[in-house]
C-alpha positions as CSV (number, residue, x, y, z in Angstrom):
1,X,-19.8,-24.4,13.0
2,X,-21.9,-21.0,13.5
3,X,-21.6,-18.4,11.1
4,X,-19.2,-16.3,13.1
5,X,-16.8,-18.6,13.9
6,X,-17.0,-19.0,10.1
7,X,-16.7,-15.7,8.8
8,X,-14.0,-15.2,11.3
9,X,-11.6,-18.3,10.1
10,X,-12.2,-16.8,6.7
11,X,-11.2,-13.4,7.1
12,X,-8.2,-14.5,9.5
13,X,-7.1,-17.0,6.7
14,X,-7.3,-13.9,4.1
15,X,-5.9,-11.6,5.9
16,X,-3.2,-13.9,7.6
17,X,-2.2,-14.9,3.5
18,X,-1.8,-11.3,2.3
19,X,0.0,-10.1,5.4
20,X,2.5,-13.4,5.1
21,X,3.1,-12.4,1.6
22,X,3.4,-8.8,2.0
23,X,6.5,-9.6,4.8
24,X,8.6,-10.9,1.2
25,X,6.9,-9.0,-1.7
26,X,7.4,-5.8,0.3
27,X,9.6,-6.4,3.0
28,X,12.5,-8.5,2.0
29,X,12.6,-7.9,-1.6
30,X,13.7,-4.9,-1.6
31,X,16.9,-5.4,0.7
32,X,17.7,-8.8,-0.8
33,X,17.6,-7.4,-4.1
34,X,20.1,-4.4,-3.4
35,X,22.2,-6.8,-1.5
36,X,22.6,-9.1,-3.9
37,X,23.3,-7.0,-7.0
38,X,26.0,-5.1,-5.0
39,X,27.6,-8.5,-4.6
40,X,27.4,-9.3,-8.1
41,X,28.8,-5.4,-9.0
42,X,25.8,-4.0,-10.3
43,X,25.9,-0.6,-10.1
44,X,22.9,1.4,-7.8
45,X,21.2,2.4,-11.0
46,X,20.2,-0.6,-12.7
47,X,19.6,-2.3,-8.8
48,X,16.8,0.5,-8.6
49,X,15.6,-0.2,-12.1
50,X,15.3,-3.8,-10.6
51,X,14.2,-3.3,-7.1
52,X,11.5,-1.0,-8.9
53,X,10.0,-3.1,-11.7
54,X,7.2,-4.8,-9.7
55,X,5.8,-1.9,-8.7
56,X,5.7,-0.8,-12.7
57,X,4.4,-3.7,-13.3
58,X,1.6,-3.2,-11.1
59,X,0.8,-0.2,-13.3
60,X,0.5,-2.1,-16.1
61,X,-1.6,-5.3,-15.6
62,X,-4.0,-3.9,-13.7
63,X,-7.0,-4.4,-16.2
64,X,-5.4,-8.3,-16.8
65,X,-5.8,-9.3,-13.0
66,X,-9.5,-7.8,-13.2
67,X,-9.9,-10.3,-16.0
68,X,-8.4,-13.3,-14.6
69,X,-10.3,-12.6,-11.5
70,X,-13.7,-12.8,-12.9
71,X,-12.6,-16.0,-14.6
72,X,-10.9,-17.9,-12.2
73,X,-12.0,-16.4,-8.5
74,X,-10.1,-14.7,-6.5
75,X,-8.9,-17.6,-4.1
76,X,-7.6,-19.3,-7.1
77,X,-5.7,-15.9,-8.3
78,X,-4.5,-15.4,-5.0
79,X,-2.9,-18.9,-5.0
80,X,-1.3,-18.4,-8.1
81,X,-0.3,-14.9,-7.5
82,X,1.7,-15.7,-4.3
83,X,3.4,-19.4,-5.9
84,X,4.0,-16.9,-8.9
85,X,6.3,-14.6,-7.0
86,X,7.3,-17.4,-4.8
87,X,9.0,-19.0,-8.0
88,X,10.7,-16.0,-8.9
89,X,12.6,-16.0,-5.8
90,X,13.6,-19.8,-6.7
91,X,14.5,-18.1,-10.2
92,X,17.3,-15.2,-9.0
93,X,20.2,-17.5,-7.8
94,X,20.1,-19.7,-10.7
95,X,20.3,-17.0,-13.4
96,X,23.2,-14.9,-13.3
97,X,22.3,-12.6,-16.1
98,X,21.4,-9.1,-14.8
99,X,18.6,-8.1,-17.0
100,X,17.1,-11.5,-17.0
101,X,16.9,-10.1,-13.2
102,X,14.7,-7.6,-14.2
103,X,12.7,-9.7,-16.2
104,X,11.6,-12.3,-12.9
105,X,11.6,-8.8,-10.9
106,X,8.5,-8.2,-13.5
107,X,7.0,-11.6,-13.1
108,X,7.1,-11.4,-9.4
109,X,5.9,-8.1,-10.0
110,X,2.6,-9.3,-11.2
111,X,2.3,-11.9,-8.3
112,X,2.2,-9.0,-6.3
113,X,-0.1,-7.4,-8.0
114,X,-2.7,-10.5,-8.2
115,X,-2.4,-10.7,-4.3
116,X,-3.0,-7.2,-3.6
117,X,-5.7,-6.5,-6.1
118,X,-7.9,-9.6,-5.6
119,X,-6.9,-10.2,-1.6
120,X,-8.3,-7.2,-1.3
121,X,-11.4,-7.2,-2.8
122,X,-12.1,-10.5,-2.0
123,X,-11.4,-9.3,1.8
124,X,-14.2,-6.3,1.5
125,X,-16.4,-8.6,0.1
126,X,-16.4,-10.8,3.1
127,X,-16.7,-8.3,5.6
128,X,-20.0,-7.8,6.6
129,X,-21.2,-3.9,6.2
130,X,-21.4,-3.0,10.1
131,X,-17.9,-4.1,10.6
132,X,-16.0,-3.1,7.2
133,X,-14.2,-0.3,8.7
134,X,-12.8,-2.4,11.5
135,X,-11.9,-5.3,9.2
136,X,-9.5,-3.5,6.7
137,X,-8.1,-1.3,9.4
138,X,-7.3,-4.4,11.1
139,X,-5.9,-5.4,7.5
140,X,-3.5,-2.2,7.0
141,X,-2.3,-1.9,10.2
142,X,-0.8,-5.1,9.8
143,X,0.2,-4.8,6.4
144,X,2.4,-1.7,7.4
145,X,4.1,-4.1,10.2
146,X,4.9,-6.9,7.8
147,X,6.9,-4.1,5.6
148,X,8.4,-2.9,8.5
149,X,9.2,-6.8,9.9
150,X,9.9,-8.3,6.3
151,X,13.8,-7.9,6.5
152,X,14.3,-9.6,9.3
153,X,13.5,-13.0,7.3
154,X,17.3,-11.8,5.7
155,X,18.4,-12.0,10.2
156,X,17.9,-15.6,9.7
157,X,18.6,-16.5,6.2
158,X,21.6,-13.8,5.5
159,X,22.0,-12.3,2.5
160,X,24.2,-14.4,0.6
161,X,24.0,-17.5,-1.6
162,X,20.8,-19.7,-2.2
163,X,18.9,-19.6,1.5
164,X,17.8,-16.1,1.2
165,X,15.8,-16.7,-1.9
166,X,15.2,-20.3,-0.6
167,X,14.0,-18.6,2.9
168,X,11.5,-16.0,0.9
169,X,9.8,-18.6,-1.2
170,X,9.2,-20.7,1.7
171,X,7.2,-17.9,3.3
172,X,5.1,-17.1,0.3
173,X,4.0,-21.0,0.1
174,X,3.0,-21.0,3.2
175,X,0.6,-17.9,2.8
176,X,-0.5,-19.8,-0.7
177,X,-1.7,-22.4,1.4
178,X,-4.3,-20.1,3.0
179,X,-6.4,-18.6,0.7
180,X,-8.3,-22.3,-0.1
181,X,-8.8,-22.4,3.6
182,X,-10.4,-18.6,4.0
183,X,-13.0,-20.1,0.7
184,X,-13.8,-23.4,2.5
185,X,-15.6,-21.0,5.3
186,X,-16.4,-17.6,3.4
187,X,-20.1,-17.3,2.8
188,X,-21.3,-15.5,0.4
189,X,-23.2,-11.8,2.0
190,X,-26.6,-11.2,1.4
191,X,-28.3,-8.2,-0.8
192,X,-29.2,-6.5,2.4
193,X,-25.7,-6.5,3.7
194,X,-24.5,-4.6,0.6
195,X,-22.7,-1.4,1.3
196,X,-24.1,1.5,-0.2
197,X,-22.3,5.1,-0.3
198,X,-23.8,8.9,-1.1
199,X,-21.5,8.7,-4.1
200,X,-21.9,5.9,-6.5
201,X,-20.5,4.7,-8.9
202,X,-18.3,6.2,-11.2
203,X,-17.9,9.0,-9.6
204,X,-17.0,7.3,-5.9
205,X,-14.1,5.5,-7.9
206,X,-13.2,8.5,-9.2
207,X,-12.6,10.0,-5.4
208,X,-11.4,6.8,-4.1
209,X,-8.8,6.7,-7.0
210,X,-8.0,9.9,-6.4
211,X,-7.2,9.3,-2.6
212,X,-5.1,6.7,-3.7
213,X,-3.0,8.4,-5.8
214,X,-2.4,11.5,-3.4
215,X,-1.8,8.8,-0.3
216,X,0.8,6.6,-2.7
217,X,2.4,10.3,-3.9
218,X,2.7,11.7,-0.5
219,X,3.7,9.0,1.3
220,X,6.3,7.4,-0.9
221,X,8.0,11.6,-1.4
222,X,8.0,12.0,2.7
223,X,9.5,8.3,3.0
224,X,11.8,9.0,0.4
225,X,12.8,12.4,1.3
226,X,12.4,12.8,4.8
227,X,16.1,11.4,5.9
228,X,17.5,14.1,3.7
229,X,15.5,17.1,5.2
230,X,16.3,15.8,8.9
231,X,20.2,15.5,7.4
232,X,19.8,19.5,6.7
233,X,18.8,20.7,9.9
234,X,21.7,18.9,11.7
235,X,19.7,16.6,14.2
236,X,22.4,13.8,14.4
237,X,22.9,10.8,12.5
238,X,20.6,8.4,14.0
239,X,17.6,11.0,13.9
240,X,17.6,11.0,10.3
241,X,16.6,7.0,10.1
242,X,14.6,7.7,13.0
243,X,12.5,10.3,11.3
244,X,11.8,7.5,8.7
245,X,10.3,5.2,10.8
246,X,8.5,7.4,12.8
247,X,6.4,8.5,9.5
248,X,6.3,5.3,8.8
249,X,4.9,3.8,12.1
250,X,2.0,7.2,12.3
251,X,1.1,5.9,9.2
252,X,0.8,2.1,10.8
253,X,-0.3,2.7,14.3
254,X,-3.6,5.1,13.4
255,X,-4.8,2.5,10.6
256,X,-7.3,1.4,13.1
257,X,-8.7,4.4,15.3
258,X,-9.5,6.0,11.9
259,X,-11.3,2.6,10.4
260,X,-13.3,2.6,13.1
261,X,-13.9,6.7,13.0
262,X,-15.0,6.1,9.6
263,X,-17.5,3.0,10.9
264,X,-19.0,5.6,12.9
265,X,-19.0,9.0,10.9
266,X,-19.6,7.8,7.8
267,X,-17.1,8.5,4.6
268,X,-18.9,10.9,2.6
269,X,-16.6,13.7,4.4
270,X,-13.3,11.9,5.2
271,X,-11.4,12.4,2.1
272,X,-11.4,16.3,2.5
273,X,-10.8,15.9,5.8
274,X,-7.7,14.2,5.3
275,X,-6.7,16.4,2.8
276,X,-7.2,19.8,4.3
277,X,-5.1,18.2,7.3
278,X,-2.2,17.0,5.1
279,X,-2.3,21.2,4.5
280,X,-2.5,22.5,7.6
281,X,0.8,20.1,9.2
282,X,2.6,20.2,5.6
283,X,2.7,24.4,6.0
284,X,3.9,23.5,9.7
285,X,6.6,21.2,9.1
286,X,9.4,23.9,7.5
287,X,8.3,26.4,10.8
288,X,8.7,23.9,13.4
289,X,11.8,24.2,16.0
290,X,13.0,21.9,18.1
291,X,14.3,18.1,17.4
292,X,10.7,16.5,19.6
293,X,8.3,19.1,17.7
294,X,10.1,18.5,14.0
295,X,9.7,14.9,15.1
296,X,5.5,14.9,16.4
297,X,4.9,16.8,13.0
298,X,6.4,14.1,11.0
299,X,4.6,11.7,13.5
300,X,1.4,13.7,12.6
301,X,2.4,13.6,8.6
302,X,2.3,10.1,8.3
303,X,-0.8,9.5,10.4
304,X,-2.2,11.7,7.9
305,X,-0.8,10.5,4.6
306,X,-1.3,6.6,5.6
307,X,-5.3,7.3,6.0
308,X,-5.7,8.0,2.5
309,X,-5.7,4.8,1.1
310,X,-7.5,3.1,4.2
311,X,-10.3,5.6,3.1
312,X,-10.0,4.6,-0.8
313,X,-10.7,1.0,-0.3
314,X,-13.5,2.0,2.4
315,X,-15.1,4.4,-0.5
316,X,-14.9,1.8,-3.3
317,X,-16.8,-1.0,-0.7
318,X,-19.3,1.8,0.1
319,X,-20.4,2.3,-3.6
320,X,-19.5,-1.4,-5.7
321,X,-21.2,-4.4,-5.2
322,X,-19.3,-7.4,-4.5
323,X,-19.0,-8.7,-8.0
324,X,-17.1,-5.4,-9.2
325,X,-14.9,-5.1,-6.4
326,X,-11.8,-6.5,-7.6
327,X,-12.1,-3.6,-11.1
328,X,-12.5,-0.9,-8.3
329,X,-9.5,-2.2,-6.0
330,X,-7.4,-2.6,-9.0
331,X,-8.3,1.0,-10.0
332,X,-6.7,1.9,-6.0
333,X,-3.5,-0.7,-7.2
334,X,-3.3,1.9,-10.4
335,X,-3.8,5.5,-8.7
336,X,-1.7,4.3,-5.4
337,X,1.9,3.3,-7.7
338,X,1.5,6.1,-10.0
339,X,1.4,8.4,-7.0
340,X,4.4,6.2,-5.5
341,X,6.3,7.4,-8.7
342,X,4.8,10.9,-9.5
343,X,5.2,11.9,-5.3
344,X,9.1,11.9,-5.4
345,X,9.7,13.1,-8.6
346,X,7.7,16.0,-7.8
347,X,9.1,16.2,-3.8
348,X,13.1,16.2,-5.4
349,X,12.2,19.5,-8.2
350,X,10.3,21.1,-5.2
351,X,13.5,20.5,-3.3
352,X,15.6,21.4,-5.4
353,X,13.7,24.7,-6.1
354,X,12.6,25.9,-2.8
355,X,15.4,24.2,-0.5
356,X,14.7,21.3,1.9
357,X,12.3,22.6,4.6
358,X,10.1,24.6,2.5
359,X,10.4,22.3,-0.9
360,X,9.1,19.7,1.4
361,X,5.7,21.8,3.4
362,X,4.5,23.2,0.1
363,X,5.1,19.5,-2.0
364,X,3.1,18.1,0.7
365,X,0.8,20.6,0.8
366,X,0.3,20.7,-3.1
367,X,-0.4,16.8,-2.4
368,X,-3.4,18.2,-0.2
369,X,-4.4,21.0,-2.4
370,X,-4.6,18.3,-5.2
371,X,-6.8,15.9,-3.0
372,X,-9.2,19.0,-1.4
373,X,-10.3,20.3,-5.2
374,X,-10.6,16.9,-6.6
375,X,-13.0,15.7,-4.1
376,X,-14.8,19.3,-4.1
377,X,-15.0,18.8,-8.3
378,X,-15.8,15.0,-8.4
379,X,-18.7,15.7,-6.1
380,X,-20.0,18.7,-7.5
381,X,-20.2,17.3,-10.7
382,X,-21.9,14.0,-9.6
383,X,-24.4,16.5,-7.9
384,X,-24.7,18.4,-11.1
385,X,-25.1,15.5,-13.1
């Protein structure tokens, strides 16, 4: 078999495994979850306690997956990650205690985590350099569609009973079963096709941690919150939804025309870019008139906000050799959820402070602010240094 054919099968089995997985641990969970515990009469705040513990967890263990990855590889981690959370799901209908819930919410939690962190990484690694760009906007792109597609699996299982859970663990084994296929063909790159970045090091994590953070903060506070801004100007009921999924598919559908913008231009610059841009159409949103402009500006937004993290993982494959990939992707995992939490915390005061259209401009635009002088003071002082 050439080399290729070989390097594709393997990044087509990698990427094929985390997209498969991401359809439950992002997709379905979430729906199933809140289903479920209304059935049982759990009230909404302990379901979002529940529904929200992986994603804590992710905070958390972090520095553990980096650990187990360097001990045990990341096909093996990715395996055990994905059968991890696929045995949680086994675990809900057979426990009927609530708070044991949130327990196996944690555990599957952590399989999450161990897919993301060292699918990733593992991914980067196996791209060669002249086609990185290409590869993980290939990779996001279809990440954002398995979110979007993941609650469909609940069309055909329904939400009640044993075959929903049943239905989500099948899934995940059969995405464990592709990670030992992606390392029967992965080849190992060679020192020349290393990527190498203008900023090393420390301080490129730094910026690429950074991005996450302001891409998880602004994009879960605009998802969040958007529904509720469209609501107040009186568009109609089915626009508010709508407004959801269009941020949602801007920040899908441009994955790729900006990977391979970054292939071409280079990454040094992108960040601020990014940021500056995030200003400019946050300060534009609470002006806008009109239900199709409102609607291309929130199109716009999540173009925008969904680049950020595309250009994290492309910063921290720029400046880490392969061996320390899976530390700088977990340091992404970290920055991207606490943003995820701090981003509508801070979106709801701003709301409540400055009303709906203008809470939600300058909270996105403070997101921007945030992202423009860290990158100006990470790279200054890497210059100075």
């Amino acid at each position: 078999m050439s080399t290729n054919l070989r390097l594709l099968v393997a990044l087509t089995a990698i990427i094929a495994s985390t997209v498969i997985a991401q359809t439950v641990q992002d997709g379905a969970f979430g729906p199933l979850m809140t289903v479920a515990l209304s059935e049982r009469g759990v009230n909404e705040s302990v379901s979002g306690l529940i529904v929200a513990a992986p994603w804590v967890t992710t905070a958390f263990f972090t520095s553990l997956i980096v650990v187990l990855a360097k001990r045990f590889g990341s096909p093996l981690c990715m395996v055990a990650g994905v059968l991890l959370s696929s045995a949680c799901f086994l675990w809900f209908p057979i426990i009927d205690n609530t708070w044991a819930w949130l327990g196996i919410s944690c555990a599957l939690g952590l399989g999450t985590a161990i897919r993301w962190i060292c699918g990733e990484a593992w991914l980067i690694a196996t791209a060669p350099a002249h086609m990185l760009g290409r590869v993980v906007g290939v990779h996001e792109t279809l990440i954002g569609l398995a979110g979007a597609v993941g609650p469909t699996i609940l069309v055909f299982t329904g939400t009640q009973g044993f075959a929903p859970f049943l239905g989500c663990a099948a899934v995940l084994a059969v995405a464990a079963l592709l990670p030992p296929i992606a390392a029967r063909f992965a080849l190992a790159r060679s020192i020349e096709d290393e990527k190498h970045s203008p900023i090393h090091g420390s301080s490129a994590v730094r910026v690429a941690t950074l991005a996450a953070f302001v891409g998880g903060a602004a994009e879960g506070s605009a998802h969040a919150f958007l529904p509720v801004v469209v609501t107040e100007r009186q568009f109609g009921g089915w626009n508010t939804l709508f407004a959801a999924s269009l941020f949602s598919l801007g920040g899908t559908l441009f994955q790729y025309p900006f990977s391979i913008l970054a292939d071409r231009r280079g990454r040094g610059d992108l960040f601020g870019l990014a940021s500056a841009g995030l200003i400019i159409v946050a300060l534009i949103i609470p002006v806008t008139q009109g239900t199709s402009s409102v609607f291309a500006s929130i199109l716009v937004t999540g173009a925008i906000c969904g680049t950020f993290y595309t250009l994290a993982a492309l910063t921290v494959a720029n400046a880490m050799p392969s061996d320390e990939l899976t530390a700088g992707i977990a340091r992404l995992a970290f920055g991207s959820t606490l943003g995820s939490i701090f981003g509508p915390l801070a979106m709801g005061i701003a709301l409540d402070a400055l009303g709906h259209d203008l809470g939600l401009g300058v909270c996105l635009a403070g997101f921007g602010v945030v992202g423009l002088l860290g990158d100006f003071a990470i790279t200054r002082m890497h210059r100075t240094a």
